[in-house]
C-alpha positions in Angstrom: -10.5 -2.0 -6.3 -7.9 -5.2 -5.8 -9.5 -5.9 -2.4 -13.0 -5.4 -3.7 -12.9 -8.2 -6.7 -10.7 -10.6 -4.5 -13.2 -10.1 -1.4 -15.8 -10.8 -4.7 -14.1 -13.9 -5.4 -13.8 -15.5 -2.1 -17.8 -14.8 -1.3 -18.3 -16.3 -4.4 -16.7 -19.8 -3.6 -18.0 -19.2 -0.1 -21.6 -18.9 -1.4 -21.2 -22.0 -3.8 -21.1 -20.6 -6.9 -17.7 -20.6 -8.0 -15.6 -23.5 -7.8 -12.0 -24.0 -5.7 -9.6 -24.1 -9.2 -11.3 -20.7 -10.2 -11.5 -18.8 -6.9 -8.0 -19.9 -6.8 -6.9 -19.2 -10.0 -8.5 -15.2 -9.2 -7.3 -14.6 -6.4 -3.8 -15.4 -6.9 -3.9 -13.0 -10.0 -5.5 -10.3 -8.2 -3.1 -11.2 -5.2 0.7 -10.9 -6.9 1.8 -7.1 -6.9 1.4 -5.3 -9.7 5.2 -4.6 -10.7 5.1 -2.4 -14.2 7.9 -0.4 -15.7 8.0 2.0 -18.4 6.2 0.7 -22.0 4.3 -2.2 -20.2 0.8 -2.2 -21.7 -1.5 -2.1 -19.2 -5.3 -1.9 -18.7 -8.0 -0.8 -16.0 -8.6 -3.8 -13.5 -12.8 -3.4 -15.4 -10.5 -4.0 -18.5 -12.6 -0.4 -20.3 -9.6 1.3 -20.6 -6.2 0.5 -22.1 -2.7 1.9 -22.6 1.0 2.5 -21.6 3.0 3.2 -18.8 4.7 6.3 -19.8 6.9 6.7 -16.2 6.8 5.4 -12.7 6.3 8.8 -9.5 8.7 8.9 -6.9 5.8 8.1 -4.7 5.0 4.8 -6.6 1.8 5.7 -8.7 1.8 4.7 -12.3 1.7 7.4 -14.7 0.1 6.1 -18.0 -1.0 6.9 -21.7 -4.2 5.7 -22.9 -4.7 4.3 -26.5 -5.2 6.9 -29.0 -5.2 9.8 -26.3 -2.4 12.2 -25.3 -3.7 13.0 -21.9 -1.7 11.3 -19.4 -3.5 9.7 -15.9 -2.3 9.1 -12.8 -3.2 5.8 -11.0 -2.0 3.8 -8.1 -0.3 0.5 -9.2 -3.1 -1.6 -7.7 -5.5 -0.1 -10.0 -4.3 -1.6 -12.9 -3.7 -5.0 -14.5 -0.3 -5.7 -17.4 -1.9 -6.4 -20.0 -1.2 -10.0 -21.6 
């Protein structure tokens, strides 16, 4: 999903229709490893879903607590974005 948007963002400047500063400014978020820990508030890199990391796998997948769910998902730490 990372490489999809920042491949996205690069076509974009490459086509003309988005400037340096911005392609930039999106890749280098997209780009910086997504380093969460327990309680960090994070969200779906769409930004539809929201929640909190409720424990980190041995194997490095993110396991997380939506908002007003009890379920808990599984996701790979790429997948999702801390939440500001």
């Amino acid at each position: 999903m990372r490489r999809r948007e920042l491949a996205s963002a690069v076509a974009h400047y490459i086509a003309g229709v988005l400037d340096r500063d911005s392609m930039i400014s999106a890749v280098d978020s997209l780009w910086q490893s997504a380093s969460l820990s327990v309680g960090d508030r994070v969200q779906t890199m769409r930004g539809t879903t929201r929640g909190v990391v409720t424990r980190i796998l041995e194997d490095g997948r993110i396991a997380w607590r939506p908002e007003d769910s009890t379920l808990e998902l599984i996701a790979l730490p790429e997948s999702l974005l801390p939440q500001d």
